[in-house]
N, C-alpha and C positions, 0 to 999 in steps of 0.2 A: 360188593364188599363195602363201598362209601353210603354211608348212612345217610349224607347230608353231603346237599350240592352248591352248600354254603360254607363254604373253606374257609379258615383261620390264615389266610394270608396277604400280603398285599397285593393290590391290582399290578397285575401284569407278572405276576410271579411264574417261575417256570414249575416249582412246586407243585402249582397247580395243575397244571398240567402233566404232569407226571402222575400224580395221585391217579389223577382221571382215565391215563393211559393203564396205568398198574390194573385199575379197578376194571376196565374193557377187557385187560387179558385172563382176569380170574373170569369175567361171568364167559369168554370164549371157550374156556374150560372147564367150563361148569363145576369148579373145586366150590364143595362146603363150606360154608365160615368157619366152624368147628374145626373142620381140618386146615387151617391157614393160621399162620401162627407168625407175626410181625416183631421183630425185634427193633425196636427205635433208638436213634441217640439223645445225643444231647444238642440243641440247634430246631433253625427250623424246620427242618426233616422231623422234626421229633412232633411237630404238632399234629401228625398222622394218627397219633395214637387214638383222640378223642371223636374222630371224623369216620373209624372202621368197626364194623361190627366182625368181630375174630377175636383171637387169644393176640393180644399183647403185651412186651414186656418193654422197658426204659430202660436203657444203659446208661451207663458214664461214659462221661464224652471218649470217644474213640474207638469203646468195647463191643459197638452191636456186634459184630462180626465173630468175637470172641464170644457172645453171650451166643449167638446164635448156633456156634460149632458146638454147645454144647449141647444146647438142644437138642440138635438135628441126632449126634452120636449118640442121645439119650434115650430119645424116640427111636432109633433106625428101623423108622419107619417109611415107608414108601408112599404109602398113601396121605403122608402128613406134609405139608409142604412148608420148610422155614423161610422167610425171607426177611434178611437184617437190610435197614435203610440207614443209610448216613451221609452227609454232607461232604463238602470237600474236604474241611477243615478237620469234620470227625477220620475221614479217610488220610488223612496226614499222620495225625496221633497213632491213628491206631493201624499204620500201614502193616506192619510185622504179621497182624492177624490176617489180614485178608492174604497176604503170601502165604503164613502157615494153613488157611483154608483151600488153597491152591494147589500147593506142594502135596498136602492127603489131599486130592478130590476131594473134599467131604458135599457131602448131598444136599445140598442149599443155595439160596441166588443172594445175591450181594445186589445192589440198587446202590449208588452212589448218583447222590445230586451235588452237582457240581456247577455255583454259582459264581467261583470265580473269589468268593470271597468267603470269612467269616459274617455271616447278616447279622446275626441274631447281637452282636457285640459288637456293632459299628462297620463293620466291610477293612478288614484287614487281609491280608493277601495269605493264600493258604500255599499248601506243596502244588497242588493243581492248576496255580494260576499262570495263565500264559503269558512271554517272556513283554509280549507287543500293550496287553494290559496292565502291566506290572509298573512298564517303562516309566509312565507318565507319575504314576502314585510312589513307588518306591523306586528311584532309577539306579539305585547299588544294584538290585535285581535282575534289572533289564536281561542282561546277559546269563541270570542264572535260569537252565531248564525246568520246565515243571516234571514231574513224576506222568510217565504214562503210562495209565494203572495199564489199558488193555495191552499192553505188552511184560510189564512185567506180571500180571495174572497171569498172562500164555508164556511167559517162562517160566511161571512156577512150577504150572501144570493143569490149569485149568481147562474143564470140559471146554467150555462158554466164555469166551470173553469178548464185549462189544464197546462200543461207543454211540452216542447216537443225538446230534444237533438238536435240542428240545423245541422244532416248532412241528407245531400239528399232531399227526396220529404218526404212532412209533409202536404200538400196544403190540402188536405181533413179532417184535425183537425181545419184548418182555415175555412173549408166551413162548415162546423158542425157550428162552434161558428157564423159564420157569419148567419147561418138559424134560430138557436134558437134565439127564442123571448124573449126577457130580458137581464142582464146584460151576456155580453162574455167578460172572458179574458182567454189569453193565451199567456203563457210566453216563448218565444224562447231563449235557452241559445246556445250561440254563440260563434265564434272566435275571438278576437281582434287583427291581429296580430300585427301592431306597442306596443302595450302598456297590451296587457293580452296573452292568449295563442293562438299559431301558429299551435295546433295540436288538432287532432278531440281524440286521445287516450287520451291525458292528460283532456282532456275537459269529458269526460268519467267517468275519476277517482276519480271526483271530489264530488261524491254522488246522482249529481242531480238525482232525479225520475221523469221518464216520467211516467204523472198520469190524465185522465178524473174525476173530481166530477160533478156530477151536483143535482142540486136543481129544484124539481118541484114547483113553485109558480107562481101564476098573475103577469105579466109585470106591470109595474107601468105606469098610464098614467097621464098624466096632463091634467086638466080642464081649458077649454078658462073662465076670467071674462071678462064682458066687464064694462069698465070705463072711466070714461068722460077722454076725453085725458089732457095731462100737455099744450098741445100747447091753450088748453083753457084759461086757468091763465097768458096763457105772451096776453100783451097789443099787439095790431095789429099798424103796423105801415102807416097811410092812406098814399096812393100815392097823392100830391102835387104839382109835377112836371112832366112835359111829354117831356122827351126826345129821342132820337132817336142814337143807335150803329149800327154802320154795320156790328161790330163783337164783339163778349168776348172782356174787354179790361182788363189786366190783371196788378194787383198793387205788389209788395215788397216794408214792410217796413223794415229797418235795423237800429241798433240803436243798445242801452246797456239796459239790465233789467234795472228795475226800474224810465226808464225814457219816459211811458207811451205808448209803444210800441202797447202793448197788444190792449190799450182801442182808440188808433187811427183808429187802423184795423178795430176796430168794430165802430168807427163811419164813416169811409167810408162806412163798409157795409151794415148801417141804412142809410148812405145820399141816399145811389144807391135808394135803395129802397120806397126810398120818392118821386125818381123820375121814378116809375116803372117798376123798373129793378131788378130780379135779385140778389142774392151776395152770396158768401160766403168768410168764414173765416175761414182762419188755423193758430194756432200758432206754435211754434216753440223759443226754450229757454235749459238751460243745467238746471240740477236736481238741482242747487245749486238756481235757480228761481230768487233771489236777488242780484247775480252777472254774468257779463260775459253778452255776446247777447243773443239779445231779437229781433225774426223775425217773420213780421205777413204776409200773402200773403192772397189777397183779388182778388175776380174776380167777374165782373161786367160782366150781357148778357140781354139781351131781351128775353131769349129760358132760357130752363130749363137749370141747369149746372149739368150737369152727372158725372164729373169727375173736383175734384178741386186741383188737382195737377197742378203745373205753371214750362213750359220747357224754353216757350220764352218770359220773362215778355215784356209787353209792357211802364212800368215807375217801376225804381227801386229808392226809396229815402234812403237816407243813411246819418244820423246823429250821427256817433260816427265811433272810431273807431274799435269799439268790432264789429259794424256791416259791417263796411268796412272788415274788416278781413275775414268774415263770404261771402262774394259775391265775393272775388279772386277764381276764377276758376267755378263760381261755376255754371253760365250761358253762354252759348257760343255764346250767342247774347243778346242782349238786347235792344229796341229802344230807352229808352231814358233813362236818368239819373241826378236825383235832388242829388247832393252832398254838404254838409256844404263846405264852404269853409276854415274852420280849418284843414280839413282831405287832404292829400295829395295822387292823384290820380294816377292811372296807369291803370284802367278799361277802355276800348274801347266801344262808344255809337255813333252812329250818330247825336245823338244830348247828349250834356251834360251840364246842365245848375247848377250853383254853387251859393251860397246865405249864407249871417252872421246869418244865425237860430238862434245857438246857442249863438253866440251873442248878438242878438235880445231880444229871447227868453228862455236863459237858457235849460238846458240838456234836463227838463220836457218837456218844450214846442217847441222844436225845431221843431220836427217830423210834430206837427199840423198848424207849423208856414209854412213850406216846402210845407205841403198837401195846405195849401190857396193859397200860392205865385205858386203851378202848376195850380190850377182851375183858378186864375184870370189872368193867361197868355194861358192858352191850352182850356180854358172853354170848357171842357170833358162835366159837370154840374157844372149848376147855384150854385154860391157861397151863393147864398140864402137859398139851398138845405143843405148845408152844417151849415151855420148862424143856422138855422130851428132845426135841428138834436140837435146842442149844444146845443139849448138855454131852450132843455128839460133834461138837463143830472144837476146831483145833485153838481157838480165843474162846473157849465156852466163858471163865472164867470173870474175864471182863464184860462179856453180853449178860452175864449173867445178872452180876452186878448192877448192870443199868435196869431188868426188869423187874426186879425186886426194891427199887426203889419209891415205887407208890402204890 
């Protein structure tokens, strides 16, 4: 399963070793890559993901466990094997899931590397960390116990539950958990050297019990319902227009929250659609939603779109400067480019074409004022296409207005 025997971690890491063991129990079992499916966190556990040839996915810190239940109940499949990896730290946050993975059996292995600390953010003491290592770092703690996962796994209800002191070979406790059917976890406690312990002795000292529980119970399976799908209830949108691309033509809009960024995007990728093509939509914006930019990337094809990521836009519009800010550096080509001319340029386009938008049209309407002024100079699609889209939307009125001003 390890592609490369050249690990992303620091010397003496117990990581490493775990990797290595995990990797020894798949080829003992001769499981497919294809069929092995890695759910990673957030932490150094997470740097697994670039090192294995398999399906994997990244969680947010604490959720492998949760991402992975969902898998597993998604697939229930037998012959697919999920196994979510997390840290100590991530196994604190996210304790709730690994009990609710317990309580259903669900058919999957838990792998917990347990360093003793947080690494990845300096070595701060997690639910996991033992009472004798705490002492000397945080001594309010001394006396507080840690969490011990393999007993409360095996009181949830877990098939599998182990521990297991990370020096040497262990890969046959991981292929155990890997074969029982139902929940596995197994918790590897490990060396940290930048920020926990450098030493397999002192790691030793520390109490941990290497321990097997297990629980004989029925795996939990998930029942398929079938249900009229949600894509029933959205309104279909009739094709009206018949145009013709020789390739994806691919849009960025740039601009500041709040000044209708979002709701362009998506009536470019209702016009496309009206004229039988095609679309998608991504946004893109910071956590705070109602300030700072606000970026939508749209892509227009005749062919299905597989992949809606945009490397080489083919027109970038840019109505602000929060969005100007946001597209320095951030394409290394681009063909063309619609810029207010309030915003002062330094972007490279073979073609650059500049317009009073926001003069025209205010902050709001800047954006859809730009998107007209490019259709009735580049007629990509019929500005009719576009007239048509608005003239069903619940503010047609005022959209309206901004495209009819140049």
């Amino acid at each position: 399963m390890l592609n490369t025997q050249s690990l992303p971690y620091c010397p003496g890491c117990g990581h490493r070793i775990a990797n290595q063991n995990l990797d020894k129990a798949i080829l003992q079992r001769q499981i497919k890559s294809l069929d092995i499916i890695v759910v990673s966190d957030i932490g150094c556990c997470g740097l697994i993901d670039g090192v294995v040839d398999c399906h994997t996915i990244h969680g947010l810190h604490g959720r492998s466990c949760a991402l992975a239940i969902g898998v597993a109940l998604g697939l229930n499949d037998e012959t697919k094997h999920v196994i979510a990896i997390q840290g100590d730290g991530g196994a604190t946050i996210g304790l709730q899931h690994l009990l609710e993975a317990a309580r259903r059996n669900v058919n999957m292995t838990l792998i917990v590397l347990n360093n003793l600390v947080y690494g990845m953010t300096g070595g701060q003491i997690s639910g996991l960390s033992a009472e004798r290592f705490k002492a000397e770092r945080v001594p309010e703690e001394k006396d507080v116990p840690f969490f011990d996962l393999v007993k409360l796994s095996y009181s949830a209800g877990a098939a599998f539950s182990a521990r297991v002191v990370g020096k040497g070979k262990y890969e046959e406790v991981i292929n155990e958990a890997i074969a029982t059917k139902g929940f596995s976890m197994v918790e590897i406690v490990g060396l940290c050297t930048p920020y926990g312990l450098t030493k397999m002795k002192e790691l030793g000292e520390l109490g941990y019990e290497e321990i097997i529980l297990k629980n004989e119970r029925n795996c939990f399976e998930s029942k398929r319902i079938e249900k009229v799908s949600l894509f029933e209830k959205v309104s279909k949108i009739e094709s009206q227009f018949q145009i013709h691309l020789e390739k994806p033509y691919k849009i960025v809009l740039a601009g500041s929250a709040g000044e209708g960024i979002q709701s362009a995007a998506d009536i470019l990728a209702k016009t496309a659609m009206r004229c039988g093509l095609n679309a998608t939509k991504k946004g893109e914006y910071p956590i705070t939603v109602g300030t700072g930019f606000s970026i939508g990337e749209i892509i227009w094809s005749e062919n299905p779109i597989l992949y809606s990521g945009i490397e080489k836009p083919d027109l970038v519009i840019i109505t602000s400067q929060d969005g100007y800010a946001m597209m320095k550096g951030r394409y290394p080509e681009i063909e063309c480019i619609m810029i207010d001319s309030s915003i002062s340029n330094e972007l490279v386009s073979p073609k650059i074409i500049t317009g009073d938008y926001r003069r025209l049209a205010g902050g709001k309407g800047a954006t859809m004022c730009a998107i007209a002024d490019w259709l009735r100079k580049e007629k990509i699609v019929p500005i009719d296409a576009l007239i048509k889209c608005v003239s069903t939307l619940k503010y047609k009125e005022e959209i309206m207005k901004a495209i009819t001003l140049v």
